[in-house]
KERO-870233 format. One record per residue: residue number from 1; x, y, z of N, C-alpha, C in turn. Coordinates in steps of 0.02 Angstrom, whole numbers, plus 50000, padded with zeros to 5 digits. Atoms other than C-alpha are relative to their C-alpha. Example, Ala and Ser with C-alpha at 12.3 -4.5 7.8 and 13.67 -1.06 7.14 Angstrom:
! KERO-870233
PT    k  n_east  n_north   n_up  ca_east  ca_north  ca_up  c_east  c_north   c_up
PT    1   50045    49941  50000    50615     49775  50390   50045    50060  50000
PT    2   49958    49941  49997    50684     49947  50357   49961    50055  50037
END
This chain:
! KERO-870233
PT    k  n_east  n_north   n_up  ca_east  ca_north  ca_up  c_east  c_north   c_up
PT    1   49931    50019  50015    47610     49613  49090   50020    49940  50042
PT    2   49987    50056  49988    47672     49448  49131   50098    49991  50007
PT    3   49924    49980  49974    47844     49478  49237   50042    49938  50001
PT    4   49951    50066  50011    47887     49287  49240   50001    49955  49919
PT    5   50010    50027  50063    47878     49268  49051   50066    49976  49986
PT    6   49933    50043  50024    47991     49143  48965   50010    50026  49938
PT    7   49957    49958  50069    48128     49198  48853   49965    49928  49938
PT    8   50026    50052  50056    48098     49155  48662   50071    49975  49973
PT    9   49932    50026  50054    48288     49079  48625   50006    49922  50058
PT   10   49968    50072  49951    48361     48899  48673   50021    50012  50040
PT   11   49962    49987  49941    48418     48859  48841   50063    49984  49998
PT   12   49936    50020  50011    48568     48808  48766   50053    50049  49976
PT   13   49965    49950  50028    48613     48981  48686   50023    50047  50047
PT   14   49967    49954  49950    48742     49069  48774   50000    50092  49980
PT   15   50006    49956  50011    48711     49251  48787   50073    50040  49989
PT   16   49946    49977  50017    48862     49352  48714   50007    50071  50035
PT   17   49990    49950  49978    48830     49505  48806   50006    49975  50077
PT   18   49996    50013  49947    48831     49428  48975   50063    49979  50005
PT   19   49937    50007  49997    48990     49350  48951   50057    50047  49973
PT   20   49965    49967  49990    49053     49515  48891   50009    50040  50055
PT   21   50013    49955  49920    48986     49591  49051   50053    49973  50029
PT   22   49952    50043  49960    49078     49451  49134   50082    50017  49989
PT   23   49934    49978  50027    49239     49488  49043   50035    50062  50025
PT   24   50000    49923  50007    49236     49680  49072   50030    49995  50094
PT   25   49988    50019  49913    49226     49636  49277   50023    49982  50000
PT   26   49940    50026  49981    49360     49514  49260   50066    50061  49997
PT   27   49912    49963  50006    49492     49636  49183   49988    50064  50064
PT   28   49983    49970  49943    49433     49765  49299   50004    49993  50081
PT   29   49973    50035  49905    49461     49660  49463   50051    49963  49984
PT   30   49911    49996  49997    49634     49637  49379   50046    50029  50012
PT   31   49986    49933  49974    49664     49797  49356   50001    50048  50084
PT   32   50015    49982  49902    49614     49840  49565   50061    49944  50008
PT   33   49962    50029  49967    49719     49697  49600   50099    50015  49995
PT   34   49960    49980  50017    49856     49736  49490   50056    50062  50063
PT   35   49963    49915  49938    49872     49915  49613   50003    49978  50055
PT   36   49970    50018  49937    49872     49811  49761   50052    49945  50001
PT   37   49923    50067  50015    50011     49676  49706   50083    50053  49995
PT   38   49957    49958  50006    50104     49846  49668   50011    50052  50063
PT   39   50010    49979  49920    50055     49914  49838   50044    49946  50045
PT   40   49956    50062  49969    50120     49748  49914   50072    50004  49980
PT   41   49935    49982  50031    50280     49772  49808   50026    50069  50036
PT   42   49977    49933  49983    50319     49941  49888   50021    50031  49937
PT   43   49972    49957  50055    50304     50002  49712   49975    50083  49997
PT   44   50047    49955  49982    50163     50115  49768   50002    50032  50051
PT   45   49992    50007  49918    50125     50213  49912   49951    49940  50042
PT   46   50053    50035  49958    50043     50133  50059   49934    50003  50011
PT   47   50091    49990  49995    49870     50089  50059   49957    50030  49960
PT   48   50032    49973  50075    49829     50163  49899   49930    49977  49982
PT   49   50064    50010  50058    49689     50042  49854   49964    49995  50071
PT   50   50037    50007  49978    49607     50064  50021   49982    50079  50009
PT   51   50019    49932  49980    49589     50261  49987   49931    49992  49937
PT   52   50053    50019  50014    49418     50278  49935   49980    49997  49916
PT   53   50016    50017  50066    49414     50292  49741   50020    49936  49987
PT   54   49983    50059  50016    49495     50133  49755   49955    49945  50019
PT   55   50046    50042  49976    49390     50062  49869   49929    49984  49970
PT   56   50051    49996  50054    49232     50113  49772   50018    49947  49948
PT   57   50005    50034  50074    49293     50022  49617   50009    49929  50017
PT   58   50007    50052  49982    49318     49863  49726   49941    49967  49996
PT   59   50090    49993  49979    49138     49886  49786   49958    50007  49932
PT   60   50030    50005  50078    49081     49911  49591   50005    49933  49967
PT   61   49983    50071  50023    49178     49740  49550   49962    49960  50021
PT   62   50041    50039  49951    49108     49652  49676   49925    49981  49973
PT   63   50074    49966  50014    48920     49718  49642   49984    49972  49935
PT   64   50030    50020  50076    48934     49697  49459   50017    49905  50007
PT   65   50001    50057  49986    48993     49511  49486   49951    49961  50019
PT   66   50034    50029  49980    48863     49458  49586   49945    50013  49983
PT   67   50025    49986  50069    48745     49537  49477   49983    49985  49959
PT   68   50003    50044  50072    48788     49429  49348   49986    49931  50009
PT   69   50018    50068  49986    48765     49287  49458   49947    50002  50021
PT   70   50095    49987  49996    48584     49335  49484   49970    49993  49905
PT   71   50035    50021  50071    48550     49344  49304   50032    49932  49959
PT   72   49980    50074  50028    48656     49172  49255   49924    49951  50034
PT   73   50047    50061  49967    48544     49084  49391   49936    49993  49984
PT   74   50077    50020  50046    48384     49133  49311   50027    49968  49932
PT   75   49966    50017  50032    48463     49096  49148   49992    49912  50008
PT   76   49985    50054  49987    48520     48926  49209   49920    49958  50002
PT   77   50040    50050  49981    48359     48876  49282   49934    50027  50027
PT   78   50073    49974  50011    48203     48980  49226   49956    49961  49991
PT   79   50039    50067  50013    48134     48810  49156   50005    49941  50047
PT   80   50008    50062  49929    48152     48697  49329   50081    50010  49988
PT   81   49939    49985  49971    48310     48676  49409   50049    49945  49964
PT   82   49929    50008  50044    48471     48639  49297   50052    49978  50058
PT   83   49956    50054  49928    48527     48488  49448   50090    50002  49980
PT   84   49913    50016  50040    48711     48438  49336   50011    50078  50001
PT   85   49946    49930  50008    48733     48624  49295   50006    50008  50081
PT   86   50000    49978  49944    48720     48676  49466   50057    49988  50043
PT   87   49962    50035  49980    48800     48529  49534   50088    50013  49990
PT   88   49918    50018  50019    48962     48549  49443   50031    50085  50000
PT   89   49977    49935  49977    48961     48742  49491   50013    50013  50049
PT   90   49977    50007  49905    48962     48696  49684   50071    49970  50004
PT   91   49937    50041  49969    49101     48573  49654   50043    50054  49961
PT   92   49941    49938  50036    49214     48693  49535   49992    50052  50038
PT   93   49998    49957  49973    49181     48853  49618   50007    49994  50071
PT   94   49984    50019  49921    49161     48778  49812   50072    49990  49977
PT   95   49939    50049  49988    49300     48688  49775   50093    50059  50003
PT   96   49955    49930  50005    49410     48846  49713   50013    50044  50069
PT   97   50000    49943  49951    49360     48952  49856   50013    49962  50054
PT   98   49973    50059  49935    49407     48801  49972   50093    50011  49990
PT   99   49928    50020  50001    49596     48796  49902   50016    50070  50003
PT  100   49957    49921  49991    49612     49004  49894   50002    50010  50078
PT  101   49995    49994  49929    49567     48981  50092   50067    49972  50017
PT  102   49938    50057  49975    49704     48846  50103   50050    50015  49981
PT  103   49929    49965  50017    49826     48944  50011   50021    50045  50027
PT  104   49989    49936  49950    49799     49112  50088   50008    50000  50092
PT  105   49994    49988  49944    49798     49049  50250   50076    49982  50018
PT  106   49891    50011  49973    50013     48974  50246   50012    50071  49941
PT  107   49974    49959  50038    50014     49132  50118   50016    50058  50035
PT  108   50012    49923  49970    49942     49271  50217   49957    49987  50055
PT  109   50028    50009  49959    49904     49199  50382   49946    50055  50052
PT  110   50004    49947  49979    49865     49380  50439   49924    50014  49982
PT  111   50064    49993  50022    49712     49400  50321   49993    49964  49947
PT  112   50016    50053  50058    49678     49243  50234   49920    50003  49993
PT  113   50071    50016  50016    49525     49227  50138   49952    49958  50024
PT  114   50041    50071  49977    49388     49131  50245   49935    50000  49940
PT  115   50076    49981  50021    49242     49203  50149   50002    50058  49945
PT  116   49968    49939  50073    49302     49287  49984   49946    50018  49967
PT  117   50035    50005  50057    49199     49320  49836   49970    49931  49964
PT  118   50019    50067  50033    49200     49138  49745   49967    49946  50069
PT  119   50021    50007  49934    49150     49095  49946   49925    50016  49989
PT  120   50052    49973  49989    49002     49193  49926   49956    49989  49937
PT  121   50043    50005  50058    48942     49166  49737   50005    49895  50018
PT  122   50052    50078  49983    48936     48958  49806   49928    50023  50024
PT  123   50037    49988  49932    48839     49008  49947   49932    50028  49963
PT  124   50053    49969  50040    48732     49114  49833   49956    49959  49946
PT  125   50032    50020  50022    48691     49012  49712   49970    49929  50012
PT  126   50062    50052  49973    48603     48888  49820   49949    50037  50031
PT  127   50061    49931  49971    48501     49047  49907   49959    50017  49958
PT  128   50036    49970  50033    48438     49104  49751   49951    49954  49978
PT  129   50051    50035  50032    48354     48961  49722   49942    50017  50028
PT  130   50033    49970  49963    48231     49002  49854   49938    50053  49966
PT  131   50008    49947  50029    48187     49157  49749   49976    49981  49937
PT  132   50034    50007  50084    48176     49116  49564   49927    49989  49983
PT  133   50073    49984  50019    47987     49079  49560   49964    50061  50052
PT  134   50025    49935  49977    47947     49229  49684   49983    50053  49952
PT  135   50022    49948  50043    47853     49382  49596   50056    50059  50005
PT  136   49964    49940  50019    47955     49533  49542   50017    50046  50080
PT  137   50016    49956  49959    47897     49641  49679   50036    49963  50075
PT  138   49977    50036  49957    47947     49513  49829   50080    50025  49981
PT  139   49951    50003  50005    48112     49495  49754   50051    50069  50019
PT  140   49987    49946  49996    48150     49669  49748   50015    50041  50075
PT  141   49986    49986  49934    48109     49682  49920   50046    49974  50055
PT  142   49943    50029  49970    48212     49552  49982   50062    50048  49997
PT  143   49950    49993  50003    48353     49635  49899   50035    50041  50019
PT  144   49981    49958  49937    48335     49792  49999   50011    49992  50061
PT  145   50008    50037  49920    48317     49713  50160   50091    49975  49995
PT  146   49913    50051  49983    48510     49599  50131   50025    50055  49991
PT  147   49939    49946  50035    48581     49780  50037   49994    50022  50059
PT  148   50016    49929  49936    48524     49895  50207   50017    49954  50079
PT  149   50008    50030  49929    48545     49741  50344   50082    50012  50036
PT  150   49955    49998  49943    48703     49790  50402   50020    50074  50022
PT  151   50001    49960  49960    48658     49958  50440   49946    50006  50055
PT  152   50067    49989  49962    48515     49893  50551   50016    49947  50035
PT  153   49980    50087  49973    48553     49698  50606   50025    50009  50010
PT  154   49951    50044  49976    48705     49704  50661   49985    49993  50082
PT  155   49973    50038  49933    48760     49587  50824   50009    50003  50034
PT  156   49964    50005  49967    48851     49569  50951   50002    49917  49999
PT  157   50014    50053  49998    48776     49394  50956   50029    49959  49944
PT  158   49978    50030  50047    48845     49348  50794   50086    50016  49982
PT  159   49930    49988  50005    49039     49420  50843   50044    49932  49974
PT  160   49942    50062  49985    49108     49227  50849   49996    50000  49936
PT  161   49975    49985  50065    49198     49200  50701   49964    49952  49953
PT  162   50075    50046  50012    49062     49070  50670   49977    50030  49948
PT  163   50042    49960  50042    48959     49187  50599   50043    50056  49981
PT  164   49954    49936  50038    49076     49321  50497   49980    49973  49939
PT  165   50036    50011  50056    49008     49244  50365   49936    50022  49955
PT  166   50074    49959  50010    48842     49330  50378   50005    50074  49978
PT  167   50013    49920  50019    48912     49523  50369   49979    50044  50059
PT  168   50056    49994  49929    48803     49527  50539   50050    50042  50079
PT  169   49957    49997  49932    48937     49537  50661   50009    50079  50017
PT  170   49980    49908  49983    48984     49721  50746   50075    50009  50006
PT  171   49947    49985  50027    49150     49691  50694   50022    49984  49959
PT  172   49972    50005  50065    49261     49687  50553   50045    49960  49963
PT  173   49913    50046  50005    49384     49535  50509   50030    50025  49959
PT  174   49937    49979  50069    49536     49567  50426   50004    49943  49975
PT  175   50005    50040  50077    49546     49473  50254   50013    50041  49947
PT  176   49945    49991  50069    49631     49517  50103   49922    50011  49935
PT  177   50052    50024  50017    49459     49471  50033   49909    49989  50007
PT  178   50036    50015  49946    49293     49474  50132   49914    50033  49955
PT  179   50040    49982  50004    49129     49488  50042   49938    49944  50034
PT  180   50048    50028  49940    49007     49418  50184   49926    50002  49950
PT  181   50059    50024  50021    48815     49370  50134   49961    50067  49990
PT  182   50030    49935  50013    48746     49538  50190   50060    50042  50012
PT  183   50073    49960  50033    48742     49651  50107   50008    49952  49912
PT  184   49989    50016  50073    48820     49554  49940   49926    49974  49978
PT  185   50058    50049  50030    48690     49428  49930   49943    50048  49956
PT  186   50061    49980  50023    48556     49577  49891   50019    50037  49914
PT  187   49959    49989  50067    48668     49620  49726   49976    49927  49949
PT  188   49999    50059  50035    48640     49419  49672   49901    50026  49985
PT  189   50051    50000  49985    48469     49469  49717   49964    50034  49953
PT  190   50007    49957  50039    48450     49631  49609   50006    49963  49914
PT  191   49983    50047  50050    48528     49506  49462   49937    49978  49974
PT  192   50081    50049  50014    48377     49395  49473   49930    50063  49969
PT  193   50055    49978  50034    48246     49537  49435   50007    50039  49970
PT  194   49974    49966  50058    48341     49623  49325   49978    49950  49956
PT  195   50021    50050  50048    48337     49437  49232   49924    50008  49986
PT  196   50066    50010  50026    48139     49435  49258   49971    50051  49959
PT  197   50017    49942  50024    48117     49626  49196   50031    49983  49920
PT  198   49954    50020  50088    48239     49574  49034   49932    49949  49969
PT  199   50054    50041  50033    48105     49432  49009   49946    50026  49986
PT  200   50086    49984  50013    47946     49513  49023   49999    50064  49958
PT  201   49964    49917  50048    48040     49686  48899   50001    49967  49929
PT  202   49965    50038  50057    48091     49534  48786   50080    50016  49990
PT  203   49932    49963  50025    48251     49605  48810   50044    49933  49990
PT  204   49980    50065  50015    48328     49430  48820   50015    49997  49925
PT  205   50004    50007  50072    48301     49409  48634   50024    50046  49949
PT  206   49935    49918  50053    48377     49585  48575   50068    49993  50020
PT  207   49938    50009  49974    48531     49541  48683   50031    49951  49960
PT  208   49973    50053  50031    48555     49374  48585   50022    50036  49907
PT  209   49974    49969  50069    48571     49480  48418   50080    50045  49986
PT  210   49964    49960  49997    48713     49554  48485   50091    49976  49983
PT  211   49935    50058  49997    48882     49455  48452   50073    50029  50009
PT  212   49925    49972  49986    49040     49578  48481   50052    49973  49957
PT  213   49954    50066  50037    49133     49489  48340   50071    50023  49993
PT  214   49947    50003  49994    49274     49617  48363   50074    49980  50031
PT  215   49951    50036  49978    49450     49574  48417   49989    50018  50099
PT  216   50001    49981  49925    49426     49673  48607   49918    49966  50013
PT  217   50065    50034  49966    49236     49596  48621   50014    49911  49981
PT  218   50015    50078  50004    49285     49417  48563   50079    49964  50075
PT  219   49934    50027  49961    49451     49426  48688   49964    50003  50068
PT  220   50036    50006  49917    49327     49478  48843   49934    49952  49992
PT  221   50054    50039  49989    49192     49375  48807   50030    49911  50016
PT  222   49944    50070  49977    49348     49233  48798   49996    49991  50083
PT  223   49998    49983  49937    49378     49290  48964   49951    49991  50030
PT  224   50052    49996  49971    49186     49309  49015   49967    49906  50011
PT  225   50040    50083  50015    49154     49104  48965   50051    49970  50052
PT  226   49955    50027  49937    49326     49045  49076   50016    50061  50049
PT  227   50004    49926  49904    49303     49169  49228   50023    49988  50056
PT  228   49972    50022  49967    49338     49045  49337   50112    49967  50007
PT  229   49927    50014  50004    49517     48993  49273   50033    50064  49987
PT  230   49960    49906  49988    49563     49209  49247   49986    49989  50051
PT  231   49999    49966  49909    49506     49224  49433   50054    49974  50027
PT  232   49947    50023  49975    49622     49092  49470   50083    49997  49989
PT  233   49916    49987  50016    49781     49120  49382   50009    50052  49988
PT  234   49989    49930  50004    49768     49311  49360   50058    50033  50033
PT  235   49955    49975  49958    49851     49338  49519   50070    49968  49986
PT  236   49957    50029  50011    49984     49213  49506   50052    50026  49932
PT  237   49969    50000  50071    50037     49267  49327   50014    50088  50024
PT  238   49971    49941  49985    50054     49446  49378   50043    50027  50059
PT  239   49957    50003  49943    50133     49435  49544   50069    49957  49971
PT  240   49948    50027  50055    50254     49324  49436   50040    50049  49970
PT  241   49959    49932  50060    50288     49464  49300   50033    50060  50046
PT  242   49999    49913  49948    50287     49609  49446   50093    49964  50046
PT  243   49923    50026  49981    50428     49506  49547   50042    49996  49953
PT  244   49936    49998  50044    50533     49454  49390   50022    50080  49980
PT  245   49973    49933  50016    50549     49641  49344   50010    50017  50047
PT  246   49966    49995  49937    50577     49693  49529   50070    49981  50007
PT  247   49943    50049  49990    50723     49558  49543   50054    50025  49917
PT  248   49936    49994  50096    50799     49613  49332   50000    50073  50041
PT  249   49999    49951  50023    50768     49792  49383   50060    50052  50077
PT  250   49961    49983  49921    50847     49794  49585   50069    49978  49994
END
């Protein structure tokens, strides 16, 4: 069996189930956010979404996200490296997770985002490159090693806030936001040989038959293709609606 086999569809054909995947994770890291904008509101009790079913479903968002950015990056650049795509995913996505720092920090100086999520899928998808021609078996192993390193690695050496970026440190920053390298990265990681296992199943090619043409699969797959502009105005547009009814209803 031949684990780095190339899919049989264009590299131009966008998979419709991946961008419903994508979709599905957006609304439900609206939904989580939703309960903490209503937490913030004192509509809720306190600390609601850090009691653990909540927390879990953060930790599911998260996971499945990066996930998906393990199987885009094979995707992207199974056939040599896709330079322009890449390129213009560092500057849009860096660039995003540069201005949610710069907002959250005069927003929520307390726990502004240094090292969010869209922080960590840059960061990632220059790491994975590394990886994509590695064998199955390697990969796999990597991805235990980043998932398990911060019950084994951690620091002291890596406390300065320098490094909080790594996951590494033996303490915890407060952030609103905070998915660090390890352990996420081994989620982007899992992505990638999920992608190579899909190739060498052919599953690639049964997925493309799949098209969701109803009204709830063509509205999340909407969602799953601009992911980046829901991540970014999600909040805004509901913290919006949640105050104007607060303010009609007080």
């Amino acid at each position: 069996m031949n684990i780095v086999a190339q899919p049989k569809f264009s590299d131009q054909l966008r998979i419709p189930a991946i961008d419903l995947a994508r979709g599905v994770a957006l609304v439900a890291m609206a939904i989580f956010h939703f309960g903490w904008d209503l937490e913030n509101f004192g509509i809720v009790r306190p600390n609601m979404t850090l009691e653990p079913q909540w927390a879990y479903f953060a930790r599911t968002i998260a996971a499945s996200f990066l996930t998906l950015v393990g199987l885009g990056a094979w995707l992207a650049h199974h056939n040599g490296l896709a330079a322009y795509s890449l390129a213009k995913r560092l500057i849009f996505v860096g660039g995003s997770a540069l201005i949610i720092t710069i907002a959250t920090y005069f927003a929520t100086p307390d726990g502004f985002i240094f090292f969010g999520i869209l922080h960590n899928i840059t960061l990632s998808s220059l790491l994975i490159l590394v990886f994509l021609r590695l064998p199955l078996v390697v990969i796999m192993a990597f991805a235990m090693l980043v998932l398990s390193a911060p019950y084994w690695a951690r620091t002291p050496l890596l406390d300065g806030p320098i490094w909080w970026w790594s996951g590494l440190s033996q303490i915890t920053p407060k952030a609103n936001d905070y998915v660090p390298i390890f352990p996420w990265f081994g989620w982007v990681l899992v992505g990638l040989a999920l992608a190579k296992l899909f190739s060498a199943f052919d599953i690639w090619q049964k997925l493309t038959q799949f098209e969701f043409s109803g009204i709830t699969g063509k509205l999340l797959r909407f969602f799953g293709r601009n992911s980046l502009i829901f991540y970014l105005l999600h909040q805004p547009v509901m913290i919006g609606i949640i105050f104007a009814i607060v303010k009609i209803t007080t």
